[in-house]
N, CA, C and O atoms as a GROMACS GRO file, in nm:
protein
  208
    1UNK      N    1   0.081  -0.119   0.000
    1UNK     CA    2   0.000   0.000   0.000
    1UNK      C    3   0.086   0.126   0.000
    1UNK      O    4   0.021   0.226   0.031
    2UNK      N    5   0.197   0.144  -0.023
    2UNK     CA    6   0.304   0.222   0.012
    2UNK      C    7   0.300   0.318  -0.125
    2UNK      O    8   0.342   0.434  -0.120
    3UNK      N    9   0.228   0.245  -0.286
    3UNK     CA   10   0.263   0.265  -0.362
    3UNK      C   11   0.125   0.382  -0.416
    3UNK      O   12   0.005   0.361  -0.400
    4UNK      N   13   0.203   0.534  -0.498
    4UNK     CA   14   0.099   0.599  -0.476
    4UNK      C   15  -0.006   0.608  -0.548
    4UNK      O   16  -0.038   0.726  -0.562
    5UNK      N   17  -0.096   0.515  -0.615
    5UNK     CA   18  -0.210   0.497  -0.640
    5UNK      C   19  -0.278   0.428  -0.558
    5UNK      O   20  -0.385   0.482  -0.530
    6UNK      N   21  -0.256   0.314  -0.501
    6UNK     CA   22  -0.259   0.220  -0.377
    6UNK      C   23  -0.347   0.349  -0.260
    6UNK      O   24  -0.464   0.372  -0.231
    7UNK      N   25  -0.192   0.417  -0.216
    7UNK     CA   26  -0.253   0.544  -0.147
    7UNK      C   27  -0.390   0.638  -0.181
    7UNK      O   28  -0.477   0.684  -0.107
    8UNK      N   29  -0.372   0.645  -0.324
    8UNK     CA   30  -0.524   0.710  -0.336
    8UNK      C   31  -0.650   0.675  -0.361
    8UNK      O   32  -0.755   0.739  -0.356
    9UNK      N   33  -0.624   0.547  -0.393
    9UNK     CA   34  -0.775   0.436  -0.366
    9UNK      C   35  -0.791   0.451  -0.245
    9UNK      O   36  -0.890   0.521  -0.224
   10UNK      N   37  -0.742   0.421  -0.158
   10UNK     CA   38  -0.774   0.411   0.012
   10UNK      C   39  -0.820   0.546   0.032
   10UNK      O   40  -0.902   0.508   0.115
   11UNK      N   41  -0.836   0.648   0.028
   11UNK     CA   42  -0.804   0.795   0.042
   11UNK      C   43  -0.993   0.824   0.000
   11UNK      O   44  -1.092   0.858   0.064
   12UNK      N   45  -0.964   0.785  -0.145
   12UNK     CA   46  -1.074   0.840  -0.206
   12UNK      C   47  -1.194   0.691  -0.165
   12UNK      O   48  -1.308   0.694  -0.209
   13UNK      N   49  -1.140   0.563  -0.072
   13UNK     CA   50  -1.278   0.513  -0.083
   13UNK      C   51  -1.287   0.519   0.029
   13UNK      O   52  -1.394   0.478   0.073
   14UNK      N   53  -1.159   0.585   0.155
   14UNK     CA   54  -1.231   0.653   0.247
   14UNK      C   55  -1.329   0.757   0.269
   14UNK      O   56  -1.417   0.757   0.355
   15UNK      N   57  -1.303   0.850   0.175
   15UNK     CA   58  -1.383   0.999   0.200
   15UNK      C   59  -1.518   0.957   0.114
   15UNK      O   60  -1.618   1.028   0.124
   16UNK      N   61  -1.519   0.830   0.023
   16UNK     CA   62  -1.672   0.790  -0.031
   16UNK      C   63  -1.772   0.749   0.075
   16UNK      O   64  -1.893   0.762   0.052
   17UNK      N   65  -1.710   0.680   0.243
   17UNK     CA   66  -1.757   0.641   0.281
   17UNK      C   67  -1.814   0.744   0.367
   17UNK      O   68  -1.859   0.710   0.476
   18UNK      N   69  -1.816   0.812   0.347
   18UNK     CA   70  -1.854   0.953   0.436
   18UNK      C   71  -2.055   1.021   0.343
   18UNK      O   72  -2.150   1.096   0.365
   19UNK      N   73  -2.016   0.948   0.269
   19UNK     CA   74  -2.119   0.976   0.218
   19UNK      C   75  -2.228   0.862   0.109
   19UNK      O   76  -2.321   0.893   0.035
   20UNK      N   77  -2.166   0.726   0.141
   20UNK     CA   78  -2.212   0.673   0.051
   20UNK      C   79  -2.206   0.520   0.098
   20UNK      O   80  -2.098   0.472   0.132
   21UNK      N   81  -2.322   0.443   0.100
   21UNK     CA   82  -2.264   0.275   0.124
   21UNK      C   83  -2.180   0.236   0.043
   21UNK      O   84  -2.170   0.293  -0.066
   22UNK      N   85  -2.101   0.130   0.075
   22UNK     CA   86  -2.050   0.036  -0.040
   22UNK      C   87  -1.975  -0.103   0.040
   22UNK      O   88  -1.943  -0.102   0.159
   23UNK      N   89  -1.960  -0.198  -0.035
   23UNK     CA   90  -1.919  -0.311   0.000
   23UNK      C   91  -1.850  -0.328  -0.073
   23UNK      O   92  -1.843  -0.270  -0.181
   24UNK      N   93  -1.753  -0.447  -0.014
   24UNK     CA   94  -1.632  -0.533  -0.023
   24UNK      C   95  -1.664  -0.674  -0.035
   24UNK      O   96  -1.732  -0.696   0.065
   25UNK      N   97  -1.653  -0.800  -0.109
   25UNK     CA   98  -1.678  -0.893  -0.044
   25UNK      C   99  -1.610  -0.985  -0.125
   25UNK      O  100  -1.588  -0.961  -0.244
   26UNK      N  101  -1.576  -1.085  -0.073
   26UNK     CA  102  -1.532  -1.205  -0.120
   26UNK      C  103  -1.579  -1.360  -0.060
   26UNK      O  104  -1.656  -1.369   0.035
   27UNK      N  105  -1.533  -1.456  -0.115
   27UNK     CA  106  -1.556  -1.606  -0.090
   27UNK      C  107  -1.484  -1.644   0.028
   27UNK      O  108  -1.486  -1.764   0.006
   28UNK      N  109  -1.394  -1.630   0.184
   28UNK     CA  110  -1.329  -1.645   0.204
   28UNK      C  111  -1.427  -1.631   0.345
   28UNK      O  112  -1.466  -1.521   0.381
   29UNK      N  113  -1.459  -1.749   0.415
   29UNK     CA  114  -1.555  -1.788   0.539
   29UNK      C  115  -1.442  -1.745   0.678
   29UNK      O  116  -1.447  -1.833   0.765
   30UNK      N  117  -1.382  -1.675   0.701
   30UNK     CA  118  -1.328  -1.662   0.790
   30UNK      C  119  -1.242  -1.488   0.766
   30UNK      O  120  -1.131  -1.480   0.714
   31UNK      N  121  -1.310  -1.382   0.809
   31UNK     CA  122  -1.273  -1.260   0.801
   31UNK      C  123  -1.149  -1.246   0.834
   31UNK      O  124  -1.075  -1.208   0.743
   32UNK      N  125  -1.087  -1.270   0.973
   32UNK     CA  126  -0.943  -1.295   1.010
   32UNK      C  127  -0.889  -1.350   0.949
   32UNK      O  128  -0.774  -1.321   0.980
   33UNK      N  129  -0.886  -1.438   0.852
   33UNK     CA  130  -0.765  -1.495   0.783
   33UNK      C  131  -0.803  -1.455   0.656
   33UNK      O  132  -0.788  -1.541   0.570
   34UNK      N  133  -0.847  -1.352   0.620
   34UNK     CA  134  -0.868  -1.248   0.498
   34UNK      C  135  -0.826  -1.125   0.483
   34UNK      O  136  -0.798  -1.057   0.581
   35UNK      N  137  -0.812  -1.069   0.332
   35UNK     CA  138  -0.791  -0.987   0.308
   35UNK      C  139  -0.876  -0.876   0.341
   35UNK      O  140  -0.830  -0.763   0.330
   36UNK      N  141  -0.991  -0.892   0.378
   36UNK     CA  142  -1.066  -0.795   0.424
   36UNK      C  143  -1.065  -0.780   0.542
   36UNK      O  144  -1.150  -0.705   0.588
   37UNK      N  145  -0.974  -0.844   0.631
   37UNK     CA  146  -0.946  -0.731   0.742
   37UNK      C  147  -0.858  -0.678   0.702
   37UNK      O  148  -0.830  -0.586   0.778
   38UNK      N  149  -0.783  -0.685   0.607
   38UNK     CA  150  -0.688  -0.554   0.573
   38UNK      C  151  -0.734  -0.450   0.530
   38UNK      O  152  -0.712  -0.338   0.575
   39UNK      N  153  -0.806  -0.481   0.433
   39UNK     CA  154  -0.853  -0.367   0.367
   39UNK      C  155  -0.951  -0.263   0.473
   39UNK      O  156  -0.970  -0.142   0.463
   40UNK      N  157  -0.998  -0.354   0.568
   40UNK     CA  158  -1.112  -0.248   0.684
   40UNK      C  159  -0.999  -0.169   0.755
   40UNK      O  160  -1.014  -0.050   0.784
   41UNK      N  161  -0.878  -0.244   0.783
   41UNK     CA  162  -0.758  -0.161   0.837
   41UNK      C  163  -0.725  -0.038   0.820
   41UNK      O  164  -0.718   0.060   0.894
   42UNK      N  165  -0.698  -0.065   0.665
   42UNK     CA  166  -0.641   0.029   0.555
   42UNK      C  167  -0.744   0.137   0.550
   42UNK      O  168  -0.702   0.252   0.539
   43UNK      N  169  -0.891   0.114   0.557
   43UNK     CA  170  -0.987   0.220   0.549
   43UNK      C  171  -1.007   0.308   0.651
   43UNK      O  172  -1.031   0.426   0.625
   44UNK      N  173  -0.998   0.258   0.798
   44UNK     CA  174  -1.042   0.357   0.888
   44UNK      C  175  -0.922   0.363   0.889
   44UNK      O  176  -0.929   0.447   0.979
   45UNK      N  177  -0.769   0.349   0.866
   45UNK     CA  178  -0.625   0.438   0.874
   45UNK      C  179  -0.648   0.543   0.797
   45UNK      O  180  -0.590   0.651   0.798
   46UNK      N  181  -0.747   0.500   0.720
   46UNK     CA  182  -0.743   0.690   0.624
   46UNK      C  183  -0.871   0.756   0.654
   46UNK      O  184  -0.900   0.849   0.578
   47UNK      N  185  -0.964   0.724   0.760
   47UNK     CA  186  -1.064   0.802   0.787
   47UNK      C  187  -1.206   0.764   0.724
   47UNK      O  188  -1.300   0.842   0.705
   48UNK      N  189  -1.198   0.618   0.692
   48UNK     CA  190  -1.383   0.580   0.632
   48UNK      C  191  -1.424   0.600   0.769
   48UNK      O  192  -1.360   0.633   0.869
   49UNK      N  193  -1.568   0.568   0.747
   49UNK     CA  194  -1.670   0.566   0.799
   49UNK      C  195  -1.730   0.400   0.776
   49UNK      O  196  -1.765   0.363   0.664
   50UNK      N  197  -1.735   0.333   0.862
   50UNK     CA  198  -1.783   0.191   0.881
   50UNK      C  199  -1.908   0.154   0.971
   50UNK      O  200  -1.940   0.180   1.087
   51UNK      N  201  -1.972   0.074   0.857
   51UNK     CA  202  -2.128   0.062   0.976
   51UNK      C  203  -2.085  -0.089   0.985
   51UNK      O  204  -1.998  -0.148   0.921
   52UNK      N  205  -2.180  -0.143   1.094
   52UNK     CA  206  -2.200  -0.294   1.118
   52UNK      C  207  -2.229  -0.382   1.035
   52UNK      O  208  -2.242  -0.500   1.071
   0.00000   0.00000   0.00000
């Protein structure tokens, strides 16, 4: 994520979440051993907004 487009996806689908639903999802039955706890990481490090 270091790399700077990387940086501005996170950026810009943080500040989407400020105003907009959206989802993530994949096939992968166990959130902890997924990439989508990274990516929820990566989102509130840049300021989304996350519902339940």
């Amino acid at each position: 994520m270091k790399q700077p487009d990387a940086t501005r996806t996170m950026e810009l689908l943080a500040q989407l979440s400020h105003g907009a639903n959206f989802s993530m999802g994949c096939y992968c039955q166990d959130e902890s051993r997924c990439h989508r706890s990274i990516l929820r990481a990566l989102l509130v490090e840049h300021g989304a907004l996350l519902s339940a």
